[in-house]
C-alpha positions in Angstrom: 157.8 -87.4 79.5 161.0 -85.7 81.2 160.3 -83.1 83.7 163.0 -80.6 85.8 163.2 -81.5 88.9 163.2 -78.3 90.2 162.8 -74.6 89.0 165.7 -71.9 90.3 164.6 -70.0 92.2 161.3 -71.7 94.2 160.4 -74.4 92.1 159.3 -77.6 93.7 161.5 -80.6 93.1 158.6 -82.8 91.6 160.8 -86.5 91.6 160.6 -86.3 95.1 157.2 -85.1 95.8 156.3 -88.0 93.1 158.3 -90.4 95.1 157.4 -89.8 98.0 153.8 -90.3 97.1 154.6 -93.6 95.3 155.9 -94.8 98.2 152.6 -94.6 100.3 150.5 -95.7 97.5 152.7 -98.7 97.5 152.1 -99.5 100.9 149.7 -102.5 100.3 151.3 -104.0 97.1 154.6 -103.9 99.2 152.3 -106.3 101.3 151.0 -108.6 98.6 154.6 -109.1 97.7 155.5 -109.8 101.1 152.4 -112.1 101.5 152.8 -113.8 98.1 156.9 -114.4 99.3 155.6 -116.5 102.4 153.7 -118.5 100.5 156.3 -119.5 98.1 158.4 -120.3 101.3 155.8 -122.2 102.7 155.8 -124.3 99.6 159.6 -124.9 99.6 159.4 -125.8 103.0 157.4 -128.8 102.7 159.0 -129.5 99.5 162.2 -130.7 101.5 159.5 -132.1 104.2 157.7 -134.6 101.4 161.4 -135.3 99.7 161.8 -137.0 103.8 158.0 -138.6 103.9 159.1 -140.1 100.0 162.5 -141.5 102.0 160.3 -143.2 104.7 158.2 -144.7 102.2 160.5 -145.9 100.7 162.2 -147.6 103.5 158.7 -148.4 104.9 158.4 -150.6 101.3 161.8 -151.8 101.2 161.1 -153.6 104.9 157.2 -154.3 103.8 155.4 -156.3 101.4 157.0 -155.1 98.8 158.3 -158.1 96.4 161.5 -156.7 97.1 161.4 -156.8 100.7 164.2 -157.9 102.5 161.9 -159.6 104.6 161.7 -162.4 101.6 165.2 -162.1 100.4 167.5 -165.1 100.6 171.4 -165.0 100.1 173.3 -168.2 98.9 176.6 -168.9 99.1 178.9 -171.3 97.1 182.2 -173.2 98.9 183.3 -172.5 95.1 182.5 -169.8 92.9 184.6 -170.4 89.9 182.4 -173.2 89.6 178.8 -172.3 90.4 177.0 -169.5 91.6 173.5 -168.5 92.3 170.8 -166.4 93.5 167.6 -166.8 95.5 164.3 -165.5 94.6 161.7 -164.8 97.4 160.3 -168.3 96.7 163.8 -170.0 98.2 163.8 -172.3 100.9 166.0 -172.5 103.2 169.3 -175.4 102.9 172.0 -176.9 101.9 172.5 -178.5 98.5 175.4 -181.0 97.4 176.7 -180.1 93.4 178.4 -181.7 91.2 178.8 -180.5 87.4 179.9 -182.9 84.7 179.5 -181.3 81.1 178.2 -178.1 80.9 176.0 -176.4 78.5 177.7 -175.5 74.6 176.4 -174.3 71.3 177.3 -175.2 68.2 180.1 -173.7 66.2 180.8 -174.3 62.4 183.5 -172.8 60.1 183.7 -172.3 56.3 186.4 -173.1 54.3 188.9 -170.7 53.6 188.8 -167.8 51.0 191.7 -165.7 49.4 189.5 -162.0 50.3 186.9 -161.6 52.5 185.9 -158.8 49.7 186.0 -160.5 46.7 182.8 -161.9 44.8 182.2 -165.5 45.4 179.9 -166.8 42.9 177.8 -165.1 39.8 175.5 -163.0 42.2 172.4 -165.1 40.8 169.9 -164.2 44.1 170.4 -167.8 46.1 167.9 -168.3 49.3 169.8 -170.1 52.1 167.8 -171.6 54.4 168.9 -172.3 58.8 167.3 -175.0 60.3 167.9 -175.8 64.0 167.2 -179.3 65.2 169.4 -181.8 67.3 171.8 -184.3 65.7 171.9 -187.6 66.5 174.2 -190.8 66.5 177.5 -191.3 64.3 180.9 -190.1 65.0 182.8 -186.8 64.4 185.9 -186.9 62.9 187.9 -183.8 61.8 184.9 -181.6 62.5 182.7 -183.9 59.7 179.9 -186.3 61.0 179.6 -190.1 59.6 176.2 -191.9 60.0 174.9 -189.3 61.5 170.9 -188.1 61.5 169.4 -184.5 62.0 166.2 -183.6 63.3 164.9 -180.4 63.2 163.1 -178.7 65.9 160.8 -177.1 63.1 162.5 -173.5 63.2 163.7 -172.7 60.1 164.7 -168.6 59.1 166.4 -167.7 55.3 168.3 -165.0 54.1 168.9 -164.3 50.4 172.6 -163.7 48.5 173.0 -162.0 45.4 175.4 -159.5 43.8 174.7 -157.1 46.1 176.3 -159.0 49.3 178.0 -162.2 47.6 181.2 -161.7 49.6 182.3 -163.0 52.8 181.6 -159.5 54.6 178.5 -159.6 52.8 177.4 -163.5 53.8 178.8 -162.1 57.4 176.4 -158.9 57.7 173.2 -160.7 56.0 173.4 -163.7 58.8 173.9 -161.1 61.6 171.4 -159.0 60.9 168.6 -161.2 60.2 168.6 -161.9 64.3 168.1 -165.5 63.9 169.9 -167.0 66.2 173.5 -167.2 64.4 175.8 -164.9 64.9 178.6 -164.9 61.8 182.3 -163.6 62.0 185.3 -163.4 60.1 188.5 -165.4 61.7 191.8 -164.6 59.4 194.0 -168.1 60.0 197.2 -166.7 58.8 197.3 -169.5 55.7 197.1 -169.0 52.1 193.7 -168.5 52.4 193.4 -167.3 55.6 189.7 -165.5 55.5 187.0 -168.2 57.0 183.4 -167.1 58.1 182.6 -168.7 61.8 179.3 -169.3 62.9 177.9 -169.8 66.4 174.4 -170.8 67.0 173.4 -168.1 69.9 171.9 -170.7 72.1 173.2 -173.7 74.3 172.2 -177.3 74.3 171.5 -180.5 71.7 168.8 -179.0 70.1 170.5 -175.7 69.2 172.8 -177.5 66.2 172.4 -176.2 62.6 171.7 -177.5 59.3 172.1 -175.6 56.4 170.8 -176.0 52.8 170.1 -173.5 49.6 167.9 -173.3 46.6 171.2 -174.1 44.7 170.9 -171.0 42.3 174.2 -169.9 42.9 176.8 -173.5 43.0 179.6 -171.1 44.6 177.3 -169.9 47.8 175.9 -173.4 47.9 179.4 -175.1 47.3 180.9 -172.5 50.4 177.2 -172.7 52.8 175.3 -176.0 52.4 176.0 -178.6 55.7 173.7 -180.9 56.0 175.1 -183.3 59.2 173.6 -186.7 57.8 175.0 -185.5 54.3 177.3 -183.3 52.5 179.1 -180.9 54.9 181.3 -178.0 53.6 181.4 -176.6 57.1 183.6 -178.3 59.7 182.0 -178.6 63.4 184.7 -176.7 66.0 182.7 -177.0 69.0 179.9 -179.6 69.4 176.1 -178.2 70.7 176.0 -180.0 74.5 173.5 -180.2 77.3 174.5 -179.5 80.9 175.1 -182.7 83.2 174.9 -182.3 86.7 173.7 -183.3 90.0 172.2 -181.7 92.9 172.1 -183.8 95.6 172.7 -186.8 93.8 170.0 -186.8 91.6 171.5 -186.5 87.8 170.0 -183.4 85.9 169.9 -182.5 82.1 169.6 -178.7 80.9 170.0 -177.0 77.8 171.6 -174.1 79.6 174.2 -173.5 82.0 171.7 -170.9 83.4 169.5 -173.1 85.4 166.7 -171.6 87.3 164.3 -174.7 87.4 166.4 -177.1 89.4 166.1 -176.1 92.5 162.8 -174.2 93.5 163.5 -170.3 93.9 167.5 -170.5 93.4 168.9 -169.7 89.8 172.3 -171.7 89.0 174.8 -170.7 87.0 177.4 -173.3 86.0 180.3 -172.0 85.1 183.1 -175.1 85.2 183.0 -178.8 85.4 183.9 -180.4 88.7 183.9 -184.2 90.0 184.3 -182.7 93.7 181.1 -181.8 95.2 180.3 -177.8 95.7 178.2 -176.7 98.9 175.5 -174.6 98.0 173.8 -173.0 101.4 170.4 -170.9 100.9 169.6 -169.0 103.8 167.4 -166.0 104.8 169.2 -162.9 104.4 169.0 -161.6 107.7 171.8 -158.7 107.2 169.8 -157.3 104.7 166.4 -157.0 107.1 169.2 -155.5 109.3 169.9 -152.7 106.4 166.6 -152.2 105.5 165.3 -151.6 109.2 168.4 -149.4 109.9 167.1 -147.6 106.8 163.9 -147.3 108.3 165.4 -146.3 111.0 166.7 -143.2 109.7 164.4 -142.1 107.4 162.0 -142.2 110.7 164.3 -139.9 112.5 165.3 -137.8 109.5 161.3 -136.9 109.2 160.6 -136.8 112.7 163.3 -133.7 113.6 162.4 -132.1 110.3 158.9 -131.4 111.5 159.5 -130.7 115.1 162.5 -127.9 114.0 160.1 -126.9 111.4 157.1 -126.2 112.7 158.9 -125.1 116.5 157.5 -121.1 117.3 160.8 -119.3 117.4 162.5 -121.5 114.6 162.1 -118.7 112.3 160.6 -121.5 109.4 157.6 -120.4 107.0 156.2 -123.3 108.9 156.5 -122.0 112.3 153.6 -123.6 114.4 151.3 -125.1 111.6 148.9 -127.6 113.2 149.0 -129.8 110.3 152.5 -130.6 110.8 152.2 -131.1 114.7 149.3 -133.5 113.8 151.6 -135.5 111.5 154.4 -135.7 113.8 151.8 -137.1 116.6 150.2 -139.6 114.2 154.0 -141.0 113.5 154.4 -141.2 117.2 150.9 -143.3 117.0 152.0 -145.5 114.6 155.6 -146.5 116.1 153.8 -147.0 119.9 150.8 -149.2 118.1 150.7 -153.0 118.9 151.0 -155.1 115.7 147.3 -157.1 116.2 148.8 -160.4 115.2 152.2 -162.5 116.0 153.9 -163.6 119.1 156.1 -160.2 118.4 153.7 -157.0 118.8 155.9 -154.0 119.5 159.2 -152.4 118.1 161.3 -152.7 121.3 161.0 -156.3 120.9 163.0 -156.2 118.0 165.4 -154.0 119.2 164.4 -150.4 118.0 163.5 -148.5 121.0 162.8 -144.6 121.7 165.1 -141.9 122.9 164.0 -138.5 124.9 164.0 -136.2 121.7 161.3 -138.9 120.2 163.5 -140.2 118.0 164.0 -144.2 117.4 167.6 -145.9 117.7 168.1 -149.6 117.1 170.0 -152.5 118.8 171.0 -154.8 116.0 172.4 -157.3 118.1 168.8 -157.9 119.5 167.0 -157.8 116.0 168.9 -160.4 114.8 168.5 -162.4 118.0 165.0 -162.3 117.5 165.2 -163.0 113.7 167.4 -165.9 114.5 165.4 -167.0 117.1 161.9 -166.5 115.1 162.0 -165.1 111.9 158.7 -165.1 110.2 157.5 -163.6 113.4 159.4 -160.4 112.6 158.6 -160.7 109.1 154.5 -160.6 110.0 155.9 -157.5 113.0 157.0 -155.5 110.2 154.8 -156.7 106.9 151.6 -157.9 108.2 148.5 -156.0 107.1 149.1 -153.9 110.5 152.7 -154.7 110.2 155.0 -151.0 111.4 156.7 -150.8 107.8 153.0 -151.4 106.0 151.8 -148.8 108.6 154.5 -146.4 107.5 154.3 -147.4 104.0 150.5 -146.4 103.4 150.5 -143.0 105.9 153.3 -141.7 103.9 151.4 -142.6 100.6 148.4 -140.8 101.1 150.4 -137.6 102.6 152.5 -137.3 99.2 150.6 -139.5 96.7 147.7 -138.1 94.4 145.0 -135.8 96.4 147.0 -136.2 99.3 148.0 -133.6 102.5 151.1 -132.6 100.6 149.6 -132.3 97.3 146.1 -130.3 98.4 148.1 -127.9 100.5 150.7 -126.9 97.6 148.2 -126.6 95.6 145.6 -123.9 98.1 149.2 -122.1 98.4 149.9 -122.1 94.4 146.2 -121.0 94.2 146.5 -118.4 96.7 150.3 -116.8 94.8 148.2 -117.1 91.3 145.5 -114.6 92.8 148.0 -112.6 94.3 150.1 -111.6 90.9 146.6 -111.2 89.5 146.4 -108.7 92.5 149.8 -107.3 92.3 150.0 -107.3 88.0 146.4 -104.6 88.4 148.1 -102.6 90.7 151.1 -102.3 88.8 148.8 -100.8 85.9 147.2 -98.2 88.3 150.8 -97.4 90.5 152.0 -96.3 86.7 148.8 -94.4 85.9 148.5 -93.0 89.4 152.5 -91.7 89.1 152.0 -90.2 85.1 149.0 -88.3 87.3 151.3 -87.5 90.0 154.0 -86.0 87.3 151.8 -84.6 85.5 149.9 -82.4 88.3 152.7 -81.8 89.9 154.8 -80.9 86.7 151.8 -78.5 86.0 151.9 -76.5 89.2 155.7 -76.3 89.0 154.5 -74.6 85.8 152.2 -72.3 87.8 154.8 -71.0 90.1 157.2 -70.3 87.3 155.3 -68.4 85.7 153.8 -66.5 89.4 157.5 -65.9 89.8 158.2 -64.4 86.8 154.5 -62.3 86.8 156.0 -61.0 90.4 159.4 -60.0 89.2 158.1 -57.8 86.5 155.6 -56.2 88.6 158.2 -55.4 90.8 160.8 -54.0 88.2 157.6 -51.9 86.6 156.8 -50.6 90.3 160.6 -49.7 91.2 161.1 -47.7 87.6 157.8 -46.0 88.4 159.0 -45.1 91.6 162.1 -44.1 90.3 
């Protein structure tokens, strides 16, 4: 309801009694606010505090037991790349291996004879099931891409698609094969003759056993007549590329694989052959020790990063929402425990004997040149320093875990602070409702004696008009 502020002549000026009031009466919620702001900033304070405890675990696990540990990580390295290279899982052994690759790994190509359009219908559309078998073929020569005295054995997988008028063309033959995912891929290769439109297949694997026979129900003559290739009979498809094995040797010793992707030859190390080579290639597998060296720099770091968080954070005139919280201080004393803590087991028991060492402000720093001394010198006993069951990284790994992880420090006190902001607006939203009530009151009393006056004033003037005519 609008009210005058004031009345001429003596009126009160009622917004400003009214505010004034409100501003008293809003004295505590003012508070609320103010306590229900500190709490949020409490919250985003250790927000950034557990995005640093999440970095150290993460380092902690990348040094630990993880699988992924650097601590179990080999590197290899070829003398020649373009012809082999390879990787090391974390069952690698050490060494040097000798290579040699001979033939590598092929698969089976075939192509159609030509056609005039590779839109037109081939055939009377009559629905004709063609079947792909994939076997190995055996014995008698290839001449012009067509086998003689040859014999096919199939390796008893077999998958069919069906052609009728709906897909009886060579983009039609094309998109059934490829989408039936079985292990032929089809394409169309234009050869620039006078019937330049041939359909190309490729079996999708390597190796003798990947080669393809191909038959029909013999419904449709045409699709039979363009498809059927039987290698120890009638072939209207001509052999571009023969399926192959890879030969080669490690070592001396002659292997056979279907694959040039070879991760069964040598225990841990995955080969890839990628050319073939009569000159031996040197293949060295050896523990990655610049990658323990990342991985405890990172360590490192994420150490120091978490350590000078808390101390500025929780310091008394640091102005943070975090000022001097004793749960904090505690934290920052039990990382201090945990760096200064004696591994139990292991001729290496403490972190300066590796090389990371403390400086003044509490923070770690970390002489490379004598970690890798000491991983040269013994490196499974760094490896058990950092990863045994009291190892520092698995130390690290499971504090920081149960401060951020489910029910943990982090997690129960974000959650007493989100509980204590929900019963705070529940505070603040009631005494919304009654600052609104209380300043309609306010208005309205105040409005009403403004009233009052007015009218006094007016009661006062013609009592003294009526008293000065009287007198007159």
């Amino acid at each position: 309801m609008a009210t005058t502020s004031s009345i001429s002549g003596g009126g009160i000026d009622v917004d400003a009694i009214v505010s004034g009031l409100m501003t008293i009466e809003r004295l505590p919620l003012d508070q609320l606010t103010k306590k229900q702001t500190s709490y949020q900033s409490k919250i985003t304070a250790l927000g950034t505090l557990q995005s640093k405890v999440d970095a150290l675990q993460t380092a902690a696990k990348n040094l630990g037991s993880s699988s992924t540990s650097s601590l179990t990580s080999f590197k290899t390295t070829s003398s020649d790349s373009s012809i082999l290279s390879a990787t090391a899982g974390t069952t690698a052994v050490a060494g040097t291996y000798s290579l040699t690759v001979s033939s590598l790994a092929a698969s089976q190509k075939l192509v159609a004879a030509g056609q005039t359009s590779s839109t037109a219908a081939i055939g009377s559309g009559a629905a004709t099931v063609v079947t792909f078998d994939f076997g190995t073929i055996s014995g008698g020569t290839l001449t012009n891409g067509v086998y003689t005295g040859a014999s096919f054995t199939s390796g008893g997988t077999t998958a069919n698609i069906t052609i009728d008028s709906s897909n009886n063309t060579l983009q039609g033959i094309r998109d059934a094969i490829n989408s039936a995912n079985m292990g032929v891929t089809a394409s169309i290769v234009n050869d620039g003759s006078g019937t330049p439109y041939r359909l190309a297949l490729s079996s999708n694997d390597t190796g003798i056993a990947s080669s393809i026979k191909i038959s029909t129900d013999g419904a449709d003559a045409s699709i039979t007549g363009l498809l059927a290739h039987d290698p120890a009979g009638t072939q209207n498809l001509a052999e571009t590329v023969t399926a192959s094995n890879a030969q080669f040797k490690v070592n001396g010793i002659d292997i056979t694989k279907t694959s040039n992707v070879v991760s069964d030859a040598i225990d841990g190390v995955t080969l890839t052959l990628k050319q073939e080579t009569a000159t031996p290639v040197t293949l060295t597998v050896e523990r990655d020790n610049a990658g323990v060296t990342t991985a405890a720099t990172a360590l490192v770091t994420a150490y120091n990063d978490l350590y000078s968080a808390m101390k500025n954070t929780t310091a008394y005139k640091s102005g943070s929402a975090l000022a001097g919280d004793r749960t904090l201080q505690s934290l920052q004393q039990q990382m201090r425990e945990i760096a200064a803590t004696a591994v139990g087991s292991g001729t290496l028991t403490n972190l300066f004997e590796v090389g990371i060492n403390f400086k003044s402000d509490g923070t770690m720093q970390l002489d490379s040149t004598k970690l890798a001394t000491a991983m040269d010198n013994n490196f499974n006993d760094v490896a058990t320093l950092f990863n045994s069951t009291t190892g520092f990284a698995t130390r690290f790994e499971s504090w920081a875990k149960g401060l951020i992880g489910g029910g943990g420090t982090f997690e129960s006190q974000t959650t007493s602070w989100n509980n204590s902001i929900k019963q705070i607006t529940i505070q603040i939203d009631a005494m919304e409702v009654r600052m609104t009530s209380l300043e309609s009151m306010y208005r309205q009393q105040y409005s009403s004696l403004n009233s009052l006056l007015a009218s006094m004033q007016s009661t006062s003037s013609y009592l003294s008009q009526q008293l000065t005519s009287n007198g007159g």
